[in-house]
N, C-alpha and C positions, 0 to 999 in steps of 0.2 A: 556660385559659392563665394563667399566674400570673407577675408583673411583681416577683420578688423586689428584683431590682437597680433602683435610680434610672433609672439610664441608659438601660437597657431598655425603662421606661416613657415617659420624654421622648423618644426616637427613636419608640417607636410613637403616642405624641399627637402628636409633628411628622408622622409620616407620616400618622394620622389627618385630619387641621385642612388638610393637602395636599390629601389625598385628600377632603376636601367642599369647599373651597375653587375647585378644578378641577371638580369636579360643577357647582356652582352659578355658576359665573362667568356674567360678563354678555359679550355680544358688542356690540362697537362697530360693525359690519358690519351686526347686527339690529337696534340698537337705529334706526340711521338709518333704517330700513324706513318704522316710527311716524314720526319724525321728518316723512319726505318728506312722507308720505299725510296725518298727522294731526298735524303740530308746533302748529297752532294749539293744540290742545287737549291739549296738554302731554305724549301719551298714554308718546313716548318717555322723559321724565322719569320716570312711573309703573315703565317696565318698567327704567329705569336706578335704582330705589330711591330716586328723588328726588322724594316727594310732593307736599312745600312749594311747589316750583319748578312740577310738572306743577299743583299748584292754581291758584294764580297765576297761568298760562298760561290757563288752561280759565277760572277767571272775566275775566278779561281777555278773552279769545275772545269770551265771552258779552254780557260788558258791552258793548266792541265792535258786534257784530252785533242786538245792542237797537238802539243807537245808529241803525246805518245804517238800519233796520226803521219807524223814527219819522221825521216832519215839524219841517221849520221848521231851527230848526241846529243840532240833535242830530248829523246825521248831519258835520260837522265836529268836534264834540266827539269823533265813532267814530275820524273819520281820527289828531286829533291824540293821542287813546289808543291807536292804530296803532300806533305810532315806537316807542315801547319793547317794545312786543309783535315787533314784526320785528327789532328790538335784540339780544333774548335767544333768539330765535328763530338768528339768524342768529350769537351769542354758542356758544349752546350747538351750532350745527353744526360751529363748528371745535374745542369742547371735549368731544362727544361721547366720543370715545378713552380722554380722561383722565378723564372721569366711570367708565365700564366698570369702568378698573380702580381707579377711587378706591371702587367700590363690593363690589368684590373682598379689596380692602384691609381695608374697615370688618366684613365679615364675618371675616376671617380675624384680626383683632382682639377682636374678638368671640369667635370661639369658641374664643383662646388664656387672654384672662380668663375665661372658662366651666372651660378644660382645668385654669386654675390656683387657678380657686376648690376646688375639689373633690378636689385633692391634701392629703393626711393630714400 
């Protein structure tokens, strides 16, 4: 198939960059799954594209559950490292939705600078 016209080929890269965009999206509905089961440990972050965040969760989680696991007043230390971890925790349940598609967005950003590096 040969894209002599401009036109022709920008309608077929937009329906392209749709058509994987729609493949790959994130669901808000799934990503709560992780959330509920496993939010300590960021796992919904991971599957929403947002490593930084699920890291930070997960050593937080960790750092945490050292804490309560030792003697003496470690385990106060667990609680007051706690607060912010239920923070973002309960942060990220009402921003769930808007993550999905903020992660939608960044792909389909992506492979529009991809579509337009590559134009002659």
């Amino acid at each position: 198939m040969s894209y002599d016209q401009p036109i022709d080929r920008a309608i077929h890269n937009r329906d392209l960059i749709d058509d994987t965009v729609f493949a790959a999206r994130r669901s808000g509905l799934v990503a709560y799954l992780p959330w509920f089961f496993l939010g300590g440990l960021g796992v919904h972050n991971f599957c929403l594209r947002r490593p930084k965040a699920g890291g930070l969760q997960m050593a937080g989680t960790l750092f945490i559950y050292c804490t309560y696991a030792s003697d003496g007043v470690r385990p106060l230390i667990g609680l007051v490292a706690g607060i912010p971890l239920g923070i973002s925790l309960f942060v990220d349940m009402l921003r769930i939705p808007a993550f999905a598609l903020s992660c939608s967005e960044r792909l389909r950003a992506g492979l529009e600078d991809g579509m337009n590096g590559t134009d002659d």
